[in-house]
MDTraj code that builds the backbone (N, CA, C; nanometers):
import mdtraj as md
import numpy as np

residues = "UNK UNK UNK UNK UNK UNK UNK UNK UNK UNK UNK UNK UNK UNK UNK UNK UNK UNK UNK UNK UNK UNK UNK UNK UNK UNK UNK UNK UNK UNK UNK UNK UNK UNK UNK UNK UNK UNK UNK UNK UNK UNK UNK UNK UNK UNK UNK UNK UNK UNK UNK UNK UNK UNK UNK UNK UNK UNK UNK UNK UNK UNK UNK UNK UNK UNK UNK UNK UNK UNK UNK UNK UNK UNK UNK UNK UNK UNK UNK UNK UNK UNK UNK UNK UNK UNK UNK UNK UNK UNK UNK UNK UNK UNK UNK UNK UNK UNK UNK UNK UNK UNK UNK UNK UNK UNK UNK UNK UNK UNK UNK UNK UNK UNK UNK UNK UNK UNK UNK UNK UNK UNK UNK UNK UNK UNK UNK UNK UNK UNK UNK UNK UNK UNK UNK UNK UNK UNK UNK UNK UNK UNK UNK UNK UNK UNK UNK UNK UNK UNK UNK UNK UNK UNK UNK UNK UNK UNK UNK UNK UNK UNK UNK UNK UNK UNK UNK UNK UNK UNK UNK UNK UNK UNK UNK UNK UNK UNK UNK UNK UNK UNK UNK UNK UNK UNK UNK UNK UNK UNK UNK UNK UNK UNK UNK UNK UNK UNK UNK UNK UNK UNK UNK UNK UNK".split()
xyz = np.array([
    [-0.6314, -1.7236, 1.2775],
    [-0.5568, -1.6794, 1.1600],
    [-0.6178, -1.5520, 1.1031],
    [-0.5328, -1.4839, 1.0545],
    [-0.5638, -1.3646, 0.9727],
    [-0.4654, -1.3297, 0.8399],
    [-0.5731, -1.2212, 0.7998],
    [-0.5051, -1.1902, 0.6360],
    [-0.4422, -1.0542, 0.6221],
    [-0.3367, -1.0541, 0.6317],
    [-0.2397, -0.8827, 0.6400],
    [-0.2503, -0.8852, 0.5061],
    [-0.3154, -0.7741, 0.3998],
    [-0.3170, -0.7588, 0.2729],
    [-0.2209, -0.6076, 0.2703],
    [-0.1108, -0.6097, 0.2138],
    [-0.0332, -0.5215, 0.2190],
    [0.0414, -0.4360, 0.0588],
    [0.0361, -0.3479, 0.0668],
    [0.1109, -0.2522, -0.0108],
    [0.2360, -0.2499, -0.0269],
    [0.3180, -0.2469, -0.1222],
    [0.4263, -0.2361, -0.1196],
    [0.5020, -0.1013, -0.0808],
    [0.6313, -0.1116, -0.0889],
    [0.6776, 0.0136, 0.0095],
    [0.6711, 0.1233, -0.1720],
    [0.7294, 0.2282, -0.0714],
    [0.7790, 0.3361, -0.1955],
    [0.8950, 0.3519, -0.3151],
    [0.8615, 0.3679, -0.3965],
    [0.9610, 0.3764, -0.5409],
    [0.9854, 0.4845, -0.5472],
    [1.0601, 0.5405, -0.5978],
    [1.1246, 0.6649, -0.6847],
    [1.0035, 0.7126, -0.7780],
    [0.9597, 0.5821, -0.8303],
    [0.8515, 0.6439, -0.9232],
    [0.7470, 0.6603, -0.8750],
    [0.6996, 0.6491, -0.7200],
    [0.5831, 0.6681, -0.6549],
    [0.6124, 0.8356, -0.6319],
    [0.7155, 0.8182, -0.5770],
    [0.7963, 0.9736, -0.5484],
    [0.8002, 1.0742, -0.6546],
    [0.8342, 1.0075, -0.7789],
    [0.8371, 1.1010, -0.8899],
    [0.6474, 1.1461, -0.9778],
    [0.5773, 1.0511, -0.8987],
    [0.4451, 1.0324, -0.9749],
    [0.4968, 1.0048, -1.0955],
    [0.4978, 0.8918, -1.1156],
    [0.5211, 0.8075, -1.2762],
    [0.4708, 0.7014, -1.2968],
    [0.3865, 0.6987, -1.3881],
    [0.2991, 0.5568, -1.4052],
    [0.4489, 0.4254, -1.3933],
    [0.4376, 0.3699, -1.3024],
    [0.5825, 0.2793, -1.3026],
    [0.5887, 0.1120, -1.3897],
    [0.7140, 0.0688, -1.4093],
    [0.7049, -0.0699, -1.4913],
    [0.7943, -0.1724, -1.4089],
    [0.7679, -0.3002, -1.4456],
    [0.7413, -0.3978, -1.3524],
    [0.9031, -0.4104, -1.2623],
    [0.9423, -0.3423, -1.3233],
    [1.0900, -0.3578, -1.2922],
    [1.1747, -0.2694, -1.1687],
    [1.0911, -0.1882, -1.1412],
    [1.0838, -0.0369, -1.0709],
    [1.1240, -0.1013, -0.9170],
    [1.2443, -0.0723, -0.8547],
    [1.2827, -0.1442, -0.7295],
    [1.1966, -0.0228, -0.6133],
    [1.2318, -0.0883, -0.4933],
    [1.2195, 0.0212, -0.3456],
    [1.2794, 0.1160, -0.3587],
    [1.2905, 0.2409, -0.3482],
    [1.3908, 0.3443, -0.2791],
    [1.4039, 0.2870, -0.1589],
    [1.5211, 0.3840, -0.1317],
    [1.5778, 0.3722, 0.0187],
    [1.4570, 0.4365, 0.1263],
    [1.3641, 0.5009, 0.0776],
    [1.2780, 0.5536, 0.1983],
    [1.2100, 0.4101, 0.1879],
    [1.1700, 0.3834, 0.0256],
    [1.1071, 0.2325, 0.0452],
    [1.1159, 0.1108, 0.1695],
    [1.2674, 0.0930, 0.0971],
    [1.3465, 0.0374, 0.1492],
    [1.3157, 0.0320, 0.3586],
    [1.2980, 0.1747, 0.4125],
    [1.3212, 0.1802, 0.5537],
    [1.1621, 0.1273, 0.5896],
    [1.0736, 0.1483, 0.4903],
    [0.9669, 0.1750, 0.5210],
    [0.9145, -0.0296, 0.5388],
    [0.9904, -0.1016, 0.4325],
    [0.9490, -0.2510, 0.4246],
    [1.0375, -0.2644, 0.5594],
    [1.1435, -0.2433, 0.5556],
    [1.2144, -0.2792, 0.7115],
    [1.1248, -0.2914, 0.8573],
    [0.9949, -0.1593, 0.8459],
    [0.9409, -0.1132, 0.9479],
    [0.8564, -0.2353, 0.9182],
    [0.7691, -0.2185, 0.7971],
    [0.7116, -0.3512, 0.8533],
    [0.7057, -0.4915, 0.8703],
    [0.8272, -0.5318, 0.8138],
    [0.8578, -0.6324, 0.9024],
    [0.9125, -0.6790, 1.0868],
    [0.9457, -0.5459, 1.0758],
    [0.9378, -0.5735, 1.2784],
    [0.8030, -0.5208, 1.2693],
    [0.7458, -0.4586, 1.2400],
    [0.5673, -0.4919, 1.2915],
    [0.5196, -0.6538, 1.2808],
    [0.5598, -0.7220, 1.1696],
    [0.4987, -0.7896, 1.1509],
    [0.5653, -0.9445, 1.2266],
    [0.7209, -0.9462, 1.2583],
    [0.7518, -1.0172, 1.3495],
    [0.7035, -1.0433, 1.4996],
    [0.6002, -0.9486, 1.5128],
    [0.5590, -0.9548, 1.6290],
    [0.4257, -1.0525, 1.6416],
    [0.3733, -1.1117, 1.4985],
    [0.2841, -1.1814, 1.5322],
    [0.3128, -1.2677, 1.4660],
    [0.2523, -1.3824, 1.4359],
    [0.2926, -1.5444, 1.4104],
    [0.2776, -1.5366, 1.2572],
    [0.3464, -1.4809, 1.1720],
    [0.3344, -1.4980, 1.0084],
    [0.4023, -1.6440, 0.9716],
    [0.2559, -1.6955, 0.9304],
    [0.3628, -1.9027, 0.8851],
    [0.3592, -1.8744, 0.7334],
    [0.3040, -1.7385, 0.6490],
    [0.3080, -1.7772, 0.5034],
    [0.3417, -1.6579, 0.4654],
    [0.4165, -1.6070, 0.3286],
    [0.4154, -1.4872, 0.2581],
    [0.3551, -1.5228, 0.1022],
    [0.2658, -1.4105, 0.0446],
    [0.2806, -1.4786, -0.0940],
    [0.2703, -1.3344, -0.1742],
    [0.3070, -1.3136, -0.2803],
    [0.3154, -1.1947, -0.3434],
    [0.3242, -1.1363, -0.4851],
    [0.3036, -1.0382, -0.5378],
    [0.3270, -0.9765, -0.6637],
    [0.4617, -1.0361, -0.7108],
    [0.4983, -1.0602, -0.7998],
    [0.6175, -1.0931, -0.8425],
    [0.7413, -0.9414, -0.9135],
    [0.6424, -0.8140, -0.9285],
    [0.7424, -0.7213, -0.9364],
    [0.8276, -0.6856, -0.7978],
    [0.9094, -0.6244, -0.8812],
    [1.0100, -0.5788, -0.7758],
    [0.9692, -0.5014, -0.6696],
    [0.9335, -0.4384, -0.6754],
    [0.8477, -0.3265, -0.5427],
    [0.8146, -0.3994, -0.4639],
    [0.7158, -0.5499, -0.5099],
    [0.6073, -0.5935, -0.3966],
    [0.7162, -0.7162, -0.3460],
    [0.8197, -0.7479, -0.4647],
    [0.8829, -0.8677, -0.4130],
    [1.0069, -0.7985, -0.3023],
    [1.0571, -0.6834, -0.3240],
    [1.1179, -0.6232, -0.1851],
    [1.0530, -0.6240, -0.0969],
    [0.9722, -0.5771, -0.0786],
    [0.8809, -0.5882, 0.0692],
    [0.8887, -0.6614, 0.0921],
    [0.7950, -0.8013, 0.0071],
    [0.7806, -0.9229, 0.1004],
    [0.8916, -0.9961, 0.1707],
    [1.0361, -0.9666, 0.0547],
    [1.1187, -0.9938, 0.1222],
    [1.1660, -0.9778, 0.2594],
    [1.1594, -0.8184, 0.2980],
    [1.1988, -0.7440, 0.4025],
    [1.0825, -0.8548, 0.5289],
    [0.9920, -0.8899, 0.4580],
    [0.8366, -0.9477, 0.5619],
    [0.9688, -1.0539, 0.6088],
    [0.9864, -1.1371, 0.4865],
    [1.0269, -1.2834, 0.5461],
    [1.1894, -1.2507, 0.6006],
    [1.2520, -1.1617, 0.5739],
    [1.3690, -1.1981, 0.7090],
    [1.3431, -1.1689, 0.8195],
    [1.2247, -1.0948, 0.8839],
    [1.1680, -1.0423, 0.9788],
    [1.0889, -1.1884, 1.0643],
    [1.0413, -1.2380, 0.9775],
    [0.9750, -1.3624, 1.0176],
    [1.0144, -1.4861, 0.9884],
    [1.0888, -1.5250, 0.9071],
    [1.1238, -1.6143, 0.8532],
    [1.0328, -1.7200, 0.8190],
    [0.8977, -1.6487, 0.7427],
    [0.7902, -1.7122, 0.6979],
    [0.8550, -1.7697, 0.5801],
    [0.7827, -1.8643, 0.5005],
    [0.7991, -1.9445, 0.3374],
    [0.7527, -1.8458, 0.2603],
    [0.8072, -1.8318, 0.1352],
    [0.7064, -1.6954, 0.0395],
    [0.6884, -1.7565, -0.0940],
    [0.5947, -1.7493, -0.1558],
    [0.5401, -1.7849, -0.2754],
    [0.5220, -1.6774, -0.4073],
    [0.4893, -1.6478, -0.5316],
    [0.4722, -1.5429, -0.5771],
    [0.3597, -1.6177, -0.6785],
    [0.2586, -1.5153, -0.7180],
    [0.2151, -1.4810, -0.8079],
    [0.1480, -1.4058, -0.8541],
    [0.1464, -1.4252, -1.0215],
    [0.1750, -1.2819, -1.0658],
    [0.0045, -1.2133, -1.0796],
    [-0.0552, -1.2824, -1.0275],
    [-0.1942, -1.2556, -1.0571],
    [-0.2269, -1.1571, -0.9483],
    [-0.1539, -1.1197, -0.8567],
    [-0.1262, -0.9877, -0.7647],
    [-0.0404, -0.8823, -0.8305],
    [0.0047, -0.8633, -0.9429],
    [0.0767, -0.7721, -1.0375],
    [-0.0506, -0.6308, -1.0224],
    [0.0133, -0.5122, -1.0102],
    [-0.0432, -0.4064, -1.0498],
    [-0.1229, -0.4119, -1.1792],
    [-0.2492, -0.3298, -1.1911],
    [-0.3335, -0.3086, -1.2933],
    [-0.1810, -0.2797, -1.4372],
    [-0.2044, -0.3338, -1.5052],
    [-0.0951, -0.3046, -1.6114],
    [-0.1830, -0.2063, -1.7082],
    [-0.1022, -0.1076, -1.7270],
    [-0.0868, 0.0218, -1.7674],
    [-0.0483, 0.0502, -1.9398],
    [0.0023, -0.0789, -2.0108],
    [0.0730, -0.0774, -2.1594],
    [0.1806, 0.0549, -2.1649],
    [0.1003, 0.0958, -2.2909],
    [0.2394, 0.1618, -2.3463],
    [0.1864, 0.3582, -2.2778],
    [0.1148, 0.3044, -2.1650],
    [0.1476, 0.4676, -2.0424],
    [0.2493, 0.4722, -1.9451],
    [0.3077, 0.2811, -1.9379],
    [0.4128, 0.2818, -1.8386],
    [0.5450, 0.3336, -1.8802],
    [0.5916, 0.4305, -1.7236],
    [0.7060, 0.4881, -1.7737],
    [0.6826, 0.6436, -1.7888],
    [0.5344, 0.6747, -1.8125],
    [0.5376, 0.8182, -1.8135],
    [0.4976, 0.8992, -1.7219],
    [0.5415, 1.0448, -1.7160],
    [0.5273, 1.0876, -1.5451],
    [0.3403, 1.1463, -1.5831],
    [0.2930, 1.1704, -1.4600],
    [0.1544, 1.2087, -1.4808],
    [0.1082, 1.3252, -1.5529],
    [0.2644, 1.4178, -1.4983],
    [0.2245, 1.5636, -1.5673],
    [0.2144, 1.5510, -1.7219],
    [0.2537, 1.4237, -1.7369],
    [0.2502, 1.4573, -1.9112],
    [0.1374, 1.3832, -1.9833],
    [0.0494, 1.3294, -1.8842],
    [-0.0516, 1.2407, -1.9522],
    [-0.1523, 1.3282, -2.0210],
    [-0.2165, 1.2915, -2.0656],
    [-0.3520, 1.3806, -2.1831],
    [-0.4900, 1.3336, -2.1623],
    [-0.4466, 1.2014, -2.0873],
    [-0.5907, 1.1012, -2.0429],
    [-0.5802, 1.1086, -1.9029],
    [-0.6798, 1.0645, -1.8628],
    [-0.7279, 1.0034, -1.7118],
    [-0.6723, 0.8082, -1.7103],
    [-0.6058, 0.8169, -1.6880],
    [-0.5734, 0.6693, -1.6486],
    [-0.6548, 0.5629, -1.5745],
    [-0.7068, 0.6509, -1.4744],
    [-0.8379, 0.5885, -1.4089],
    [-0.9621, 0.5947, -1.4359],
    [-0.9704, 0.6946, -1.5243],
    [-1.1272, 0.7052, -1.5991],
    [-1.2017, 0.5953, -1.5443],
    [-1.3311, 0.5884, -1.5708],
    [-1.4116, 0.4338, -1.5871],
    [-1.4116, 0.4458, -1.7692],
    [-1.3983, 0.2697, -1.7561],
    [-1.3812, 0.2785, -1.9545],
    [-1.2632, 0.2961, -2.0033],
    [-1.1918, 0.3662, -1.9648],
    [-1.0775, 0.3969, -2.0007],
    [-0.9747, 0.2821, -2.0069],
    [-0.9460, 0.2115, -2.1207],
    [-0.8464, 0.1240, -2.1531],
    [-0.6973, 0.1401, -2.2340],
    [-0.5796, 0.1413, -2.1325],
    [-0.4836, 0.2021, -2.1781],
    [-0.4207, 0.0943, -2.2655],
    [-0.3754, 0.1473, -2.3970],
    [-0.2896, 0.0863, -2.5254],
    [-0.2667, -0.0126, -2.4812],
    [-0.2494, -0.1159, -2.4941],
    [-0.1931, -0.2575, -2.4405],
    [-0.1840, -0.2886, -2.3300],
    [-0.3191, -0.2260, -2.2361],
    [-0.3056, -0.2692, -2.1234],
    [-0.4203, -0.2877, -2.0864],
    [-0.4459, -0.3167, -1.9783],
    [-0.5938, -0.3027, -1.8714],
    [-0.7064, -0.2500, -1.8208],
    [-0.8374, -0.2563, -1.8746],
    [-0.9542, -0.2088, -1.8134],
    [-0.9572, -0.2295, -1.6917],
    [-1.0422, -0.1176, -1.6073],
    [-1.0744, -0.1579, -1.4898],
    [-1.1613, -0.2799, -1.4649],
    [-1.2401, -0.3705, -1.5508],
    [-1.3222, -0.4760, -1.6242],
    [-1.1814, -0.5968, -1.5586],
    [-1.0878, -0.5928, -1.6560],
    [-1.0051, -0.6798, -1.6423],
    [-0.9340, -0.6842, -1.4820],
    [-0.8950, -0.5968, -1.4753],
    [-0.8186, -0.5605, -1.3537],
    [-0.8967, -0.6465, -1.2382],
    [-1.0503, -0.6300, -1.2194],
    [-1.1231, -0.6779, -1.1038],
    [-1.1122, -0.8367, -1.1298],
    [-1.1295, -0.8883, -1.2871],
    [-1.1223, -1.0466, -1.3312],
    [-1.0181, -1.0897, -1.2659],
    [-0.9143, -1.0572, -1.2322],
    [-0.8131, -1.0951, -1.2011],
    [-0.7881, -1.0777, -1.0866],
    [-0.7856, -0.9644, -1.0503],
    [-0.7837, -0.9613, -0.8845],
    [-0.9181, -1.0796, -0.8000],
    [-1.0365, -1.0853, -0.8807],
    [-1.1067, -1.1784, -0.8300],
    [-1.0130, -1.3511, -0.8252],
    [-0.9657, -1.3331, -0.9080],
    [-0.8825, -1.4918, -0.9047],
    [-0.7426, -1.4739, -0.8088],
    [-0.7021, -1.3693, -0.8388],
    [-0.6211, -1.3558, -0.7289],
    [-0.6578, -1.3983, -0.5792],
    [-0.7581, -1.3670, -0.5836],
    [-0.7946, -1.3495, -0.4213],
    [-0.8442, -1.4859, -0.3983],
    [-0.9531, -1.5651, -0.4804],
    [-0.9310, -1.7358, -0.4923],
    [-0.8254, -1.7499, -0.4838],
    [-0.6693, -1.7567, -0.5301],
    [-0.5897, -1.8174, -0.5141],
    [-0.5100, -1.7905, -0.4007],
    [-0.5800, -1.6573, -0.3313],
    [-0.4876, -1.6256, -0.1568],
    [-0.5561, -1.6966, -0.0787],
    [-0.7097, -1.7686, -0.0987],
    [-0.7850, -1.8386, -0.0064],
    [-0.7499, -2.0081, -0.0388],
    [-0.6970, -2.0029, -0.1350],
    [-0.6292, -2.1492, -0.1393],
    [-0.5268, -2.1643, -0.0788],
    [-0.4020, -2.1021, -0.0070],
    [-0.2692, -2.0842, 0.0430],
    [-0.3323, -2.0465, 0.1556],
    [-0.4575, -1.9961, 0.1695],
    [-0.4877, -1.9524, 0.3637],
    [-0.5226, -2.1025, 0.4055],
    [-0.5698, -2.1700, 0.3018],
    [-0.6602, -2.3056, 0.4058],
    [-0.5107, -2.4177, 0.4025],
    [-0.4425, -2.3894, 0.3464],
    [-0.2815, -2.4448, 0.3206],
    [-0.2245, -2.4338, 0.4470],
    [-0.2949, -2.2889, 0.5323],
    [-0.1622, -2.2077, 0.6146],
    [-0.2224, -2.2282, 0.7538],
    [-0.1151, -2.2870, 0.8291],
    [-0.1331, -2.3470, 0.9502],
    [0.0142, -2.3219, 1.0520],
    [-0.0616, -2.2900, 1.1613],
    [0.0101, -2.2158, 1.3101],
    [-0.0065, -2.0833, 1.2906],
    [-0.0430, -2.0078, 1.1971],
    [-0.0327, -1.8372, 1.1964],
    [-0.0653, -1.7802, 1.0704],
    [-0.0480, -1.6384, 1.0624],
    [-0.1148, -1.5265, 0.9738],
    [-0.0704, -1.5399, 0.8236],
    [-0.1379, -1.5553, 0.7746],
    [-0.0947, -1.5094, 0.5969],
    [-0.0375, -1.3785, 0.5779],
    [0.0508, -1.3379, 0.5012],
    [0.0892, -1.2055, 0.4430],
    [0.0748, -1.1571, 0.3094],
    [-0.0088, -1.1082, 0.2713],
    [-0.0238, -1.0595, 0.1127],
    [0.0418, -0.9466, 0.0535],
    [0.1323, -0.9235, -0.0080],
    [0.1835, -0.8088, -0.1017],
    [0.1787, -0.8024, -0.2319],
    [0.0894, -0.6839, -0.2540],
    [0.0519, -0.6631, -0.3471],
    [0.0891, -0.5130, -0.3843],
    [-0.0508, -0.4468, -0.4704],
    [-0.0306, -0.3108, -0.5267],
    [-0.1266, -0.2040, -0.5102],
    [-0.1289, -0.1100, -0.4922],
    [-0.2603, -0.0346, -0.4632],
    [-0.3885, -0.0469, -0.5728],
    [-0.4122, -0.0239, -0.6821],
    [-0.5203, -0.0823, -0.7097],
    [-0.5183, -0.2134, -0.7355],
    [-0.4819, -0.2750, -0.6909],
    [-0.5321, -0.4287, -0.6428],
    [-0.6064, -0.4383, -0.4772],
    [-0.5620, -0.4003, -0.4162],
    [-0.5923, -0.3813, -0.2998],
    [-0.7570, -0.2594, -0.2975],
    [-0.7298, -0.1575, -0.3462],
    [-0.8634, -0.0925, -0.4084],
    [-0.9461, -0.2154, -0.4881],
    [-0.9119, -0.2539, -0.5552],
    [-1.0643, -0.3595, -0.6473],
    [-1.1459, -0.4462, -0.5330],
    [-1.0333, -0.5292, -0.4452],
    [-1.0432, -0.6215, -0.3112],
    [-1.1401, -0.5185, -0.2371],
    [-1.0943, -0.4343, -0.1388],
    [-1.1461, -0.3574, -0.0789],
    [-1.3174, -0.2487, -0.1014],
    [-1.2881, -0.2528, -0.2176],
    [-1.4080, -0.1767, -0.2753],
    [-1.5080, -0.3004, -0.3347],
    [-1.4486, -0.4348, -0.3288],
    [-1.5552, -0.5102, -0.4237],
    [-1.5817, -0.6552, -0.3669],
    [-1.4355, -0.7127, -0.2490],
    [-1.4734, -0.8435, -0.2208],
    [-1.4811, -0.8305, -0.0758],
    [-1.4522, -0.7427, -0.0122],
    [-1.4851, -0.7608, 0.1397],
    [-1.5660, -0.6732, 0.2360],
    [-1.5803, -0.7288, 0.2909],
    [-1.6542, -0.6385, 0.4328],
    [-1.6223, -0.5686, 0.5148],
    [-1.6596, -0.4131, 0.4937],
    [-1.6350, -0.3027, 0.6197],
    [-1.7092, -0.2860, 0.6682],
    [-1.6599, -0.2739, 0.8224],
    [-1.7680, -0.2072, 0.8825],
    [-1.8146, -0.0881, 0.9080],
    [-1.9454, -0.0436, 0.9580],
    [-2.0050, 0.1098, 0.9763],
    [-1.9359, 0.1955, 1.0042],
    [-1.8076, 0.1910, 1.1069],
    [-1.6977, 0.2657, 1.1136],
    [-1.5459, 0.3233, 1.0184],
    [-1.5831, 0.2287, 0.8884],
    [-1.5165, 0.1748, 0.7862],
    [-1.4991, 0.2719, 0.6818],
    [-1.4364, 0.3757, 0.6202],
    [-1.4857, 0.3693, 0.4865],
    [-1.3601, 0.3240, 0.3722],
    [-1.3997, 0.3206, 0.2625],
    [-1.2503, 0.2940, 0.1638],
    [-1.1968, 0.3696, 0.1325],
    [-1.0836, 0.4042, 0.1406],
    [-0.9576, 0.5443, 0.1134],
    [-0.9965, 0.5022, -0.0051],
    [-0.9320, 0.6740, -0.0685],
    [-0.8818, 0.7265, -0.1883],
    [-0.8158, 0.6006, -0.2783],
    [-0.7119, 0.6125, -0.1831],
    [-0.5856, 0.5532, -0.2365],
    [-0.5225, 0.4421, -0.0779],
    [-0.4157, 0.3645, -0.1205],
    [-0.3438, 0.3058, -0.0176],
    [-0.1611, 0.3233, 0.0109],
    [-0.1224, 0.3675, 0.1231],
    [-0.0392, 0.4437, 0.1494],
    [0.0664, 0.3013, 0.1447],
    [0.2051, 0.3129, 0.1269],
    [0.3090, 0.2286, 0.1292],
    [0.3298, 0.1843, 0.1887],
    [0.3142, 0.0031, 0.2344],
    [0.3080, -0.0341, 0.3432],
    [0.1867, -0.0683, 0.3956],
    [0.0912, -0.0078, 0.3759],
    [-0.0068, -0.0099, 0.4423],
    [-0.0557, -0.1418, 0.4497],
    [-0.1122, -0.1690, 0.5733],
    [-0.2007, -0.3093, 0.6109],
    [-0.3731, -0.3186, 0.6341],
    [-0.4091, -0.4033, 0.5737],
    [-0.5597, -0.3822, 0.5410],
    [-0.5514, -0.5216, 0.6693],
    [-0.6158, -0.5639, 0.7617],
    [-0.6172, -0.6906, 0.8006],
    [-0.7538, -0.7574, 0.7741],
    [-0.7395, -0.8712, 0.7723],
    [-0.8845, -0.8990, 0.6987],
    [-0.8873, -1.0837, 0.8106],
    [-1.0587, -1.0853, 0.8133],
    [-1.0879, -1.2430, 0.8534],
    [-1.0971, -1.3191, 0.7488],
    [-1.0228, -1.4379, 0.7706],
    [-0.9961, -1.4593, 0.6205],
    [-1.1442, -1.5854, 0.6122],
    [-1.2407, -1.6218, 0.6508],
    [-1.3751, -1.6608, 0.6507],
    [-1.4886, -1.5478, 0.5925],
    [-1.5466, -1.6055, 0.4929],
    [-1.6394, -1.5293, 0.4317],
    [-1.7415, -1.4505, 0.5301],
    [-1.8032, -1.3416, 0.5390],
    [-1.7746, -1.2525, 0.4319],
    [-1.6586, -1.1952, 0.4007],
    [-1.5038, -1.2533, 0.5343],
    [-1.3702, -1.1313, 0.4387],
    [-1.4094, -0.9867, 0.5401],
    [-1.4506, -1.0084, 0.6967],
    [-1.4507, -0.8758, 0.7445],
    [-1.3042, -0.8224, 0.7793],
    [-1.2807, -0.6762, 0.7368],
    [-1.1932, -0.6477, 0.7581],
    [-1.1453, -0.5252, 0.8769],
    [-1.0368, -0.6081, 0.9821],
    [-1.0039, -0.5696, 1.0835],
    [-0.9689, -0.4528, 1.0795],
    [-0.8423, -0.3867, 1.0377],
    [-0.8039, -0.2546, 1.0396],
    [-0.7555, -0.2231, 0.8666],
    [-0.7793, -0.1210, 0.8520],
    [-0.8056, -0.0783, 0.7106],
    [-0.6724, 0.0469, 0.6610],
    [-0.5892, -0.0246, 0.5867],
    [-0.5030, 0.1184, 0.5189],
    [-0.3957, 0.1732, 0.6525],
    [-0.3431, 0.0943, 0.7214],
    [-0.3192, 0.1111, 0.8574],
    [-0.1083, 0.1042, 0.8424],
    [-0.0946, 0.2317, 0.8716],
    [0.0964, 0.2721, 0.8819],
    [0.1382, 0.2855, 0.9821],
    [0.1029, 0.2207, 1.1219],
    [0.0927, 0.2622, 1.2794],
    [0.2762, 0.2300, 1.2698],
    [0.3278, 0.1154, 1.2062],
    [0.4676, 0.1210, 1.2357],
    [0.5549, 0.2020, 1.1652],
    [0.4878, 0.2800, 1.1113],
    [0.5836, 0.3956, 1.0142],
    [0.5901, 0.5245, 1.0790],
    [0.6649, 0.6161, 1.1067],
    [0.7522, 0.6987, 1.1809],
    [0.7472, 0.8455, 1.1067],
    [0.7730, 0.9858, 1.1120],
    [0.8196, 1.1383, 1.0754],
    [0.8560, 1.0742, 0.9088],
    [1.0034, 0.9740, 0.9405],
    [1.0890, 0.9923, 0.8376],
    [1.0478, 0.8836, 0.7282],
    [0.9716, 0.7694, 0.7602],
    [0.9111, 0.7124, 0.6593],
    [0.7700, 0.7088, 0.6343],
    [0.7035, 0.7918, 0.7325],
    [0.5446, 0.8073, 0.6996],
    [0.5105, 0.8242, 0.5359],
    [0.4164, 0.7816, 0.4631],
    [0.3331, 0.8193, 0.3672],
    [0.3435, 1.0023, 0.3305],
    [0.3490, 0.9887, 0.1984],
    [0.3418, 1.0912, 0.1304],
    [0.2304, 1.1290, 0.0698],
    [0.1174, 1.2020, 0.1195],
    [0.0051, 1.2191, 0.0583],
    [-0.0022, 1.2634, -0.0892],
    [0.1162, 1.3068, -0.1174],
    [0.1629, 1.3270, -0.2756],
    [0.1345, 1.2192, -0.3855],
    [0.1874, 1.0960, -0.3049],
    [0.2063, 0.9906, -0.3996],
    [0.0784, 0.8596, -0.3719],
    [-0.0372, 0.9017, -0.2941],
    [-0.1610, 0.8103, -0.2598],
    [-0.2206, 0.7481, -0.3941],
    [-0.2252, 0.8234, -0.5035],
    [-0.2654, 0.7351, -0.6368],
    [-0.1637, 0.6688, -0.7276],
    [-0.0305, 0.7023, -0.6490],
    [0.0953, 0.6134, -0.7076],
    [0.0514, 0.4868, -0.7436],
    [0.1061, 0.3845, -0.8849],
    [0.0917, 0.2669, -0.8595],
    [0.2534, 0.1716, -0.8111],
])
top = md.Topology()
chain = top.add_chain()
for i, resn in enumerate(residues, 1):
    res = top.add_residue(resn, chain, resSeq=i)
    for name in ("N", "CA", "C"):
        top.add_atom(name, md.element.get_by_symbol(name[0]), res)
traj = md.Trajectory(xyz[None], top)
């Protein structure tokens, strides 16, 4: 068994660089891009999906499970770092660093909090892995969620390092037995010219 920890596809507001809100669907490049990976991902034995409950991450996973016709679960404790009252605005107009360290936006989330949660998150993806039997788990989530994971609960190796950012789609694969080494890292091999990653939009959330 293994752990596909995945990104959701692309938004309009990834496209537009806009701090986005929970409601924010796929674009159609999105859209081609969750398509792709679900025939990637039909090709290997997915028995579980579980996921963000916004729209972005819950399209994808969707696109996962008609591809596989895995079971899918949601929760929300895979939700993007929440942003308060910055969501909704495009970057060019911000005045702050959003990512600062310290930096806690109006009614929303420290990077402090963000990791609390993603730490329980990730307890609660290792409770649904020991659940998950005949094949691979699928995780969809959000890019800094996947950054907190990556930078704080698992293991790379010497050949390894942690991106910037995580591209749409992208698949982190991970052993899902402690330490959590992880197989291939930030990985778009089934994405194509017309839905490849936009290096524009790598700190999109």
């Amino acid at each position: 068994m293994r752990i596909w920890l995945v990104r959701h596809g692309e938004t309009a507001g990834n496209a537009n660089r806009v701090i986005q809100v929970p409601e924010t669907p796929l674009s159609e490049r999105g859209l081609l891009q969750a398509a792709r990976l679900g025939a990637r991902l039909a090709e290997h034995a997915i028995a579980r999906v579980v996921s963000s409950d916004y729209a972005r991450a819950r399209m994808t996973a969707e696109a996962v499970v008609a591809s596989t016709g895995a079971p899918i679960s949601f929760d929300p404790r895979l939700q993007e770092r929440n942003f308060g009252e910055l969501r909704g605005t495009p970057y060019a107009e911000l005045t702050v660093d959003p990512f600062a360290e310290g930096y806690v936006p109006p009614g929303g989330e420290s990077w402090e909090d963000l990791h609390e949660r993603a730490d329980a998150a990730w307890e609660g993806v290792m409770q649904v892995a020991e659940e998950t039997i005949g094949g691979d788990l699928v995780v969809v989530t959000h890019g800094l969620v996947c950054h907190s994971l990556v930078h704080r609960r698992l293991a790379l190796g010497p050949d390894l390092e942690p991106p910037a950012g995580f591209a749409n789609t992208s698949v982190t694969v991970i052993d899902p037995a402690p330490p959590w080494r992880v197989e291939r890292l930030n990985c778009t091999v089934h994405l194509d010219v017309a839905t490849a990653h936009d290096t524009r939009t790598q700190s999109g959330l």
